[in-house]
N, C-alpha and C positions, 0 to 999 in steps of 0.2 A: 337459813335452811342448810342445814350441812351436808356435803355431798360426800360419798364413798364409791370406791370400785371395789366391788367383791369377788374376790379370785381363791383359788384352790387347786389341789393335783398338781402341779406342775410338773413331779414326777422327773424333775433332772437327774441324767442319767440315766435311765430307764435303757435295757438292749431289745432290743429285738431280733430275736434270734431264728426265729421263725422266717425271716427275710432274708433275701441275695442280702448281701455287704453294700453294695452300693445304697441299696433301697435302706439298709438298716440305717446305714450312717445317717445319710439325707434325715430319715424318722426323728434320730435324736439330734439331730442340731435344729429342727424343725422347733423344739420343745425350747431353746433358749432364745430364735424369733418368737418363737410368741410371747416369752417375760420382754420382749422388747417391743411389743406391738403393746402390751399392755400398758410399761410404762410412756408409750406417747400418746394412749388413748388416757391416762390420766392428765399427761401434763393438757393433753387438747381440752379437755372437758372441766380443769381446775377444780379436781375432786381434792378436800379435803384430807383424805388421807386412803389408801387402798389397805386392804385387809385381805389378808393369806388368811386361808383355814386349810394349814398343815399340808404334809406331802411335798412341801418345795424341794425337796430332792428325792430319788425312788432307791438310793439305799443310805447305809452310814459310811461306807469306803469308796469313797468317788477320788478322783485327781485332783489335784491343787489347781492344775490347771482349771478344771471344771469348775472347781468353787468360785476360782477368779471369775470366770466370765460369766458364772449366774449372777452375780454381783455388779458388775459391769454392766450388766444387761438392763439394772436399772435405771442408768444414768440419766436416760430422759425425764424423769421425772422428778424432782427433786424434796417434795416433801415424803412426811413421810409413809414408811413401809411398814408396819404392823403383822408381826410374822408368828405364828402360830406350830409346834410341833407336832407334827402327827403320826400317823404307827410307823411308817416308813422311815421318817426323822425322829423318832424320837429323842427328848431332853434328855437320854441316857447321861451318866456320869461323864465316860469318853463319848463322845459321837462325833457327827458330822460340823455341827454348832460348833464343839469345842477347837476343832480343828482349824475352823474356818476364822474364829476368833484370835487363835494363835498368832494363825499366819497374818492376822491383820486385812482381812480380804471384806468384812462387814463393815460399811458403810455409816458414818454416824446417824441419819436417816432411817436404818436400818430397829428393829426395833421388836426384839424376840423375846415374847409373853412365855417364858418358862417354869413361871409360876405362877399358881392360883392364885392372882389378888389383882384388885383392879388398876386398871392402867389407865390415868388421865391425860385426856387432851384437853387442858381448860381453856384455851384461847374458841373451842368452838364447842363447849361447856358438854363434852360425852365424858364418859365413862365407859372404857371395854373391861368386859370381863369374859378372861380366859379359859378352857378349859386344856391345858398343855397336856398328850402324854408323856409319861418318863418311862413306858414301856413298850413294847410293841401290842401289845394287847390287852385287855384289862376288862374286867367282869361289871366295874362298879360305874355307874353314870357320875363322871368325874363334873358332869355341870351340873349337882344338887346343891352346891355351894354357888352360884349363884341367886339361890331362893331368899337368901339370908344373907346377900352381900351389901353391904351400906356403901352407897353412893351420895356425890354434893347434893342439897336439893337443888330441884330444879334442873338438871345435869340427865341427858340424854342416859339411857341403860343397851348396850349391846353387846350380845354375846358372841364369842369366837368359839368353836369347837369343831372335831373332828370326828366322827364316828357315824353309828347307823339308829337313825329316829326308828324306837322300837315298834313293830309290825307294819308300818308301812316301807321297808325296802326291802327286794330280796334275798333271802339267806346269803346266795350269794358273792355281798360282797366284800370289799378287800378285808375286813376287819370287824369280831366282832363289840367293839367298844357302845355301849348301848346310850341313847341321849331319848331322853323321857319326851315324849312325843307332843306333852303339854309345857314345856319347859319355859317358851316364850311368856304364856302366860301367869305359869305360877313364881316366875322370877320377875315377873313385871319388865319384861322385855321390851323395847322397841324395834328392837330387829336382831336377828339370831342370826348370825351366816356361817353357814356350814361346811365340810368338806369333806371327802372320801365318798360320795354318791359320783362319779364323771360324768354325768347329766347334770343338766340345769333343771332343777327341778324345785317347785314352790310345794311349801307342807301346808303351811296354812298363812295367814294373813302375815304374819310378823315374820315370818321363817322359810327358809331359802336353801338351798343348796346351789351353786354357781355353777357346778361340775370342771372339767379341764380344761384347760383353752385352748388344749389341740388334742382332737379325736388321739383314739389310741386302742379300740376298740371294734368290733362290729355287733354294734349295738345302737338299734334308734332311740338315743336319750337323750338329742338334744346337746349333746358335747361341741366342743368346739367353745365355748363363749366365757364371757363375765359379764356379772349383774353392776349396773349403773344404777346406786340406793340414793335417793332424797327421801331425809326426814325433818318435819316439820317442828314440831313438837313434842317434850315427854307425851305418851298415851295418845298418840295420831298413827294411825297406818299408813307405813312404808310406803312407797313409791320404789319399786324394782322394777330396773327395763334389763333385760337378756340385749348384748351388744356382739354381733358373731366377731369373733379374732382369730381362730383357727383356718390353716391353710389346705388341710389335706382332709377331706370327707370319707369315711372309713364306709364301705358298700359292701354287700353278701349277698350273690343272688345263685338262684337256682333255677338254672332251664331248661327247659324239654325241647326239642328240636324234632322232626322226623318230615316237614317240607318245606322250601326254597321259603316259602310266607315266615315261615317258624327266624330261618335265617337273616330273613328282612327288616323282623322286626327288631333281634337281638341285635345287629349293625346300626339300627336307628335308635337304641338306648343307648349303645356304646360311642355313639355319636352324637348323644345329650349330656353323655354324662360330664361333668364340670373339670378340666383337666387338673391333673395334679392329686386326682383320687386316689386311692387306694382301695382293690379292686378285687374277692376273693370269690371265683366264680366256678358255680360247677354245672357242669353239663351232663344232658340223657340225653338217652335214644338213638335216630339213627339216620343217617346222612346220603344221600348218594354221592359221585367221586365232584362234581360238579359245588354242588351247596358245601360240600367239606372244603374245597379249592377256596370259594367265595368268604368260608370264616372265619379260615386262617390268614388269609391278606386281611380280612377284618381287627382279628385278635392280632396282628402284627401292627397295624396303623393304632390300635389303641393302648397297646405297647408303650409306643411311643410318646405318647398323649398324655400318659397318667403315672405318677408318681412309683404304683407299685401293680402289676396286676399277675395273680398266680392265678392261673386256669386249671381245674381237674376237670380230665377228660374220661377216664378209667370207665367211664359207664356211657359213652357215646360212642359207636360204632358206625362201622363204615360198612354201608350198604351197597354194591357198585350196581347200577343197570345194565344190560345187553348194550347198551348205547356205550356205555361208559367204559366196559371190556374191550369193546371194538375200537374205539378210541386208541386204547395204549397201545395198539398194533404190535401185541404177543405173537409170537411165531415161535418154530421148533418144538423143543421140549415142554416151554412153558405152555405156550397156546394150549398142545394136546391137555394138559394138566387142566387148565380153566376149561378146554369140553367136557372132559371126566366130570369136573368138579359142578358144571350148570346141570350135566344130565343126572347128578347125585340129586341135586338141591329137590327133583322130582319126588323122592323116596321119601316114606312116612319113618321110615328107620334113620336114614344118613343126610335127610333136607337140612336140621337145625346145624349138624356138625361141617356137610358143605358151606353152607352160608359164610359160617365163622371161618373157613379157610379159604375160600374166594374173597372176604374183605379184608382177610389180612395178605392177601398174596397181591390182590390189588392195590393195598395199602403201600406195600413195600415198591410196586413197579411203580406207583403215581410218585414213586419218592426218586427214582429213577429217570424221570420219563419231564424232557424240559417243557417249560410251561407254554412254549407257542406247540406243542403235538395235542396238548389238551385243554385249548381254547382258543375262540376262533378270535382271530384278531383282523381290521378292518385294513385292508389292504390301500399301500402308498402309492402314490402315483405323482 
């Protein structure tokens, strides 16, 4: 019964630039732990060979150094690697490949299907057949030449390929290289493994997509993992387990806030949430000086907790109470300013533009104003 790990996206090198420098850097070295979480979850589980479907780097001009150490990164596991071009890698003339070859940095293990023809392992009697790009993008379903590809008899059949199973994934993604949606079975398939979907995601019995093996996205697709394949027999259905290896859970929420309950419960998510996540959170509505105190000591402890968290606040305002005024113990010119500005709030002309200048004037004094004048703290003895 031959065993496979099936892997994809790896996406080395990839920036993130949308992130602080710290956050970005951690992201992409995040991405060569996981080629090393995978190769110990093959040597652990003595898969026969693991299988890339394309993406193993996210462009063609990466450092030397970088090549080294995605290479490196395989070291635990020692058979072999079965490696796949995809729109990102492509088997261009110059590429990422040739480079990496030069330098002597590909492993003999190592083992890049760059061209269309099949590729045997006969000590555990399969046959892979390829579909490599040589461009970044391509109109034509490069795996129709598997329909009519002659294999040993008796000799397992599975395909490698990178692109989008036409009508079931959304327009939008990375690439549109089109893979015929019946392909497993009109190529007499026993397992099809796929790449360029970042979800793990099953098309149908014989066909798979693995997705990345470290989120990278905010998107619930089930990313983060590799598929663990046993197959039995030519013409038996697959056995795929999804196995999580990613370390950073990519999250996108959106809140509405306007009482202390609203606050409660956002501080008890962010205090579920699995540390080491990456966190892209926006907030509405509107606060008194009290419940804003309480979310930012919240949004700071879970700062701290998670790998990356960008807060938008731009639509959550600061509502202060009479309670809350009297609090900052305004005096002089200010004080007079907040009475002007509460007996405005009265007015069907000047109420909504009051409001907005009493929260921002209290906004600025609570910034001012040290945290034992505006919360009671339990006295020492």
């Amino acid at each position: 019964m031959p065993r496979f790990l099936h892997t994809a996206d790896w996406q080395i090198g990839r920036q993130y630039t949308r992130f602080e420098q710290d956050d970005a850097m951690a992201l992409a070295e995040a991405r060569l732990s996981a080629v090393e979480r995978l190769a110990a979850l093959a040597a652990e589980e003595q898969v026969d060979a693991v299988l890339v479907a394309g993406d193993i780097f996210d462009a063609q001009t990466l450092s030397e150094r970088t090549l080294h150490r995605t290479f490196q990164a395989l070291a635990a596991y020692s058979g072999p690697w079965v490696m796949l071009p995809g729109n990102h890698d492509a088997a261009l003339v110059e590429s990422v490949w040739t480079r990496a070859a030069r330098m002597g940095a590909i492993p003999a293990n190592v083992h890049l299907l760059a061209s269309p023809e099949p590729f045997i392992l006969a000590n555990i009697s399969t046959a892979i057949l390829p579909a490599p790009l040589t461009q970044r993008q391509t109109y034509q379903d490069l795996t129709a030449w598997f329909d009519h590809a002659e294999t040993p008899e008796g000799f397992l059949r599975i395909g490698l390929a990178h692109g989008s199973v036409a009508g079931l994934l959304a327009e939008s993604v990375d690439s549109p290289n089109p893979i015929a949606a019946d392909r497993a079975a009109s190529a007499r398939l026993d397992y099809l493994a796929l790449g360029d979907w970042h979800g793990c995601k099953q098309i149908d019995t014989h066909t798979w997509y693995s997705g990345t093996p470290e989120a990278d996205r905010f998107r619930n697709n089930a990313s983060g993992q590799a598929l663990l394949v046993s197959l039995k027999a030519p013409g038996e259905a697959p056995s795929a387990t999804p196995v999580e290896v990613g370390q950073h859970g990519w999250h996108q929420w959106q809140r509405q806030l306007a009482v202390t309950s609203d606050v409660d419960a956002l501080m008890a998510e962010l205090q579920a949430l699995p540390a080491r996540s990456v966190l892209d959170l926006t907030l509405q509505g509107q606060l008194d000086l009290a419940s804003y105190q309480r979310l930012e000591q919240a949004l700071g402890l879970a700062a701290g907790r998670q790998r990356s968290l960008q807060v938008h606040q731009d639509e959550l305002t600061l509502a202060p109470t009479a309670e809350d005024i009297a609090a900052l113990q305004a005096d002089g010119y200010v004080g007079s300013v907040i009475e002007d500005l509460q007996q405005r709030q009265q007015s069907d002309a000047e109420g909504e533009t009051a409001n907005e200048a009493l929260a921002i004037l209290a906004g600025l004094l609570l910034d001012q104003t040290p945290a034992s004048q505006t919360q009671e703290h339990p006295s020492c003895s």
